[in-house]
C-alpha positions in Angstrom: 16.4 18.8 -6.1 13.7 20.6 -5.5 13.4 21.4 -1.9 10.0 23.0 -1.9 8.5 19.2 -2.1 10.0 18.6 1.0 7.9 18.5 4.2 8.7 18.5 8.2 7.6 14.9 7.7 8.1 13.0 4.4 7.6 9.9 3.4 9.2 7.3 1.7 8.0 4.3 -0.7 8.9 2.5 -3.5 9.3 -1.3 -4.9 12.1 -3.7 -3.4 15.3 -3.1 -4.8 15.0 0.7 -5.9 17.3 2.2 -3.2 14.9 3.9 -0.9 16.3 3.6 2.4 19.3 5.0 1.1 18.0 7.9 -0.2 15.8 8.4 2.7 19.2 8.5 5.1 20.7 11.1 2.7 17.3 13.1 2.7 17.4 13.0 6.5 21.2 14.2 6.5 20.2 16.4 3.9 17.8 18.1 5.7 20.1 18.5 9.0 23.4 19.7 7.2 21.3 22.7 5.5 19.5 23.3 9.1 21.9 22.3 11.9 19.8 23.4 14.4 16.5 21.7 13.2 15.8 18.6 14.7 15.8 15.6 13.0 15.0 11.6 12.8 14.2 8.8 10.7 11.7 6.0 11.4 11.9 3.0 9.8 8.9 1.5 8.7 10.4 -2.2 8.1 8.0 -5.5 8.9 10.6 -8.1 7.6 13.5 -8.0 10.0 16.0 -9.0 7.4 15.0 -6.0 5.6 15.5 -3.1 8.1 18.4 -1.4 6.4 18.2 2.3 8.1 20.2 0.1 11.4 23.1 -0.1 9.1 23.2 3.9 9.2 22.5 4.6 12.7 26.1 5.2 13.9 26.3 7.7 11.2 22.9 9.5 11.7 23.6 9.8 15.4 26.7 11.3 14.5 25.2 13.9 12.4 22.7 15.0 14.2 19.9 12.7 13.6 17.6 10.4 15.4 17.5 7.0 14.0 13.5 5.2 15.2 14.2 1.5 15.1 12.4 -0.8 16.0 13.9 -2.9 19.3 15.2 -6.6 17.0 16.2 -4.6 14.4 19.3 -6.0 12.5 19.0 -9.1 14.9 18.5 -12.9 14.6 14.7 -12.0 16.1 12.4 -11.6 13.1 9.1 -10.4 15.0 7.1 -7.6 12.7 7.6 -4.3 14.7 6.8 -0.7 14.5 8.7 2.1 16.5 6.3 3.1 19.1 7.7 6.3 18.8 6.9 6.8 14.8 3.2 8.3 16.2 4.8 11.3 18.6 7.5 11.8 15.6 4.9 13.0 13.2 3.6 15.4 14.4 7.1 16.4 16.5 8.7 20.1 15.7 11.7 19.3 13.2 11.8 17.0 9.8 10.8 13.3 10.0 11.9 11.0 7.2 10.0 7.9 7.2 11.5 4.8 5.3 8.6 2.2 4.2 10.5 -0.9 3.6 9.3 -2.9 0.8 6.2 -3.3 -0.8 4.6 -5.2 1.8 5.5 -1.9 4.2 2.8 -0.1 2.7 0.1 -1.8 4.5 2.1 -1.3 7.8 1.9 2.5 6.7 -1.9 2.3 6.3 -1.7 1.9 10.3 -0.3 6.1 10.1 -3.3 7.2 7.8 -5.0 9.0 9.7 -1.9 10.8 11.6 0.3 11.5 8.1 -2.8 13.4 6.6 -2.6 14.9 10.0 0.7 16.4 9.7 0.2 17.2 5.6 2.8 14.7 5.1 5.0 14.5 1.8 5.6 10.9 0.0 8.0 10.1 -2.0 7.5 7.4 -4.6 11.3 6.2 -5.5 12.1 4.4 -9.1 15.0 2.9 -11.0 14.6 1.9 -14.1 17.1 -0.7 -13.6 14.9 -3.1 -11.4 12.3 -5.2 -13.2 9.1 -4.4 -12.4 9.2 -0.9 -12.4 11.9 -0.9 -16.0 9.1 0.7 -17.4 6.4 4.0 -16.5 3.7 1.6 -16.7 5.4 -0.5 -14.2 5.7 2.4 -12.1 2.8 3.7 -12.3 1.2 0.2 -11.2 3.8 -0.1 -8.6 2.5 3.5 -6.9 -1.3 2.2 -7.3 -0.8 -1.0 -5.1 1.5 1.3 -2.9 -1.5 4.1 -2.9 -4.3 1.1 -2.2 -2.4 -0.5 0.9 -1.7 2.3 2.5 -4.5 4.6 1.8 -1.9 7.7 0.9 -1.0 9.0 -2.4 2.1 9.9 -3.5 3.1 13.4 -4.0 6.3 13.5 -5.9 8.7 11.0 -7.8 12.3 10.2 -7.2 14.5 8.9 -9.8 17.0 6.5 -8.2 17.9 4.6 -11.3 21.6 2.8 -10.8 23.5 -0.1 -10.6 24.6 0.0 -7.6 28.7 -0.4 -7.8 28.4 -0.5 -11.7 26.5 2.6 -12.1 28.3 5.2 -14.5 27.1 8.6 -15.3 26.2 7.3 -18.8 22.8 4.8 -16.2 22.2 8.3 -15.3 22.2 10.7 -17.9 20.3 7.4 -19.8 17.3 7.5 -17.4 16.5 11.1 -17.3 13.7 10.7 -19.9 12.8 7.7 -18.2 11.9 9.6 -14.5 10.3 12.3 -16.6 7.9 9.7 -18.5 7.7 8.1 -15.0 6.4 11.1 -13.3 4.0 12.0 -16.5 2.5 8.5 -15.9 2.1 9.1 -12.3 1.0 12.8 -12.1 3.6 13.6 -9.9 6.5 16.6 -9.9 9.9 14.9 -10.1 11.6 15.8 -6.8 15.2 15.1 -8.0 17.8 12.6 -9.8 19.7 10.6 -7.4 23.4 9.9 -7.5 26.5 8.4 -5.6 29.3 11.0 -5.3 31.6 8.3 -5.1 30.7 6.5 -8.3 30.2 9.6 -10.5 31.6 12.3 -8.9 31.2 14.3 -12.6 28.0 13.7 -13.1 26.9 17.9 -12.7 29.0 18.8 -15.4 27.9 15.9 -17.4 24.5 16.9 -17.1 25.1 20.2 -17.9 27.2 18.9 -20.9 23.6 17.5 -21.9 21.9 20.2 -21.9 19.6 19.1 -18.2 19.1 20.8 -15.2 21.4 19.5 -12.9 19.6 21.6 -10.3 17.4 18.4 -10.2 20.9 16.6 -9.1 20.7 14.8 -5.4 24.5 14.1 -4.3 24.1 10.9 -2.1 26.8 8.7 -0.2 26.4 4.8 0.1 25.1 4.6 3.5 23.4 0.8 3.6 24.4 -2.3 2.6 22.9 -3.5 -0.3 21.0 -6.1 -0.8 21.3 -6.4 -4.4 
């Protein structure tokens, strides 16, 4: 991955379905593991309560290290819209702040934090995988980062190839969508920040890439944290 696109608070966006709360609880354990004594948390940005996903990884961020930000009915029967009250003080806090925008729709909620994310110089992330429907394609994408950019008044700053298939991803999805995320991130203007990958699922995936002939210095090791909804 490249870590210089990372900042002490970073953003992250993307269409339903293309993994980003996942990869924002890896980035966020990332982060910690290669600075133990750098404080760290997570907000999550959900509106829908059936979609607030970064609950199902509390336990585990606690236990490394990092502050989960939920917001009080998360992963309850209660579906009221809610924003941590805390998400405000965590941007501009000493330490790395990973924020999770759920959904689409969560973009708009982010619009709220305009104004304090130019602030802080914040990073976004724009996540894609090829293998969800509206964003199968760069022009897909690159439509999908507009109406992100539009609702939320912040642009994206660099592009992150989740592309999988959840339990049913082999490193062939992988290798396969390399060009894709590079088209992707052409289309959008943006640097691509890394490919993701479950260490589980294709633990050989580095020397397959390197098999290939691609940098798998671009390679993000990640661990099924969430539940998936898909």
């Amino acid at each position: 991955m490249n870590e210089s696109l990372v900042r002490p608070c970073t953003v992250v966006v993307g269409h339903y379905g293309s993994g980003k709360t996942n990869f924002a609880v890896n980035l966020a354990l990332a982060v910690k593991r290669r600075n133990p004594d750098l404080p760290a948390r997570i907000a999550d940005l959900d509106t829908v309560n059936p979609y607030f996903r970064t609950a199902d990884a509390a336990e585990l961020l606690r236990s490394n290290g990092v502050e989960p930000l939920l917001p009080e009915f998360a992963n309850s029967n209660v579906d009221i819209p809610m924003i941590p009250s805390a998400l405000r003080a965590a941007v501009h806090a000493p330490g790395f702040t990973a924020v999770d925008v759920g959904g689409d729709d969560g973009a708009v909620a982010l619009g709220m934090f305009r104004s304090e994310l130019l602030a802080a110089e914040a990073a976004v992330f724009f996540v894609v995988n090829r293998f969800r429907p509206l964003i199968a394609t760069p022009e897909g994408a690159r439509d999908c980062m507009e109406e992100i950019a539009e609702a939320s008044g912040l642009r994206p700053t660099a592009l992150v190839n989740n592309s999988n298939l959840g339990a049913e991803t082999a490193a062939e999805d992988v290798l396969s969508s390399v060009r894709y995320a590079e088209e992707c991130a052409r289309a959008c203007s943006l640097p691509l920040f890394c490919h993701c990958y479950m260490t589980s699922l294709v633990p050989g995936l580095p020397e397959a890439f390197r098999s290939a002939g691609l940098d798998d210095g671009l390679l993000f090791p990640m661990e099924q944290v969430t539940r998936q909804l898909f």
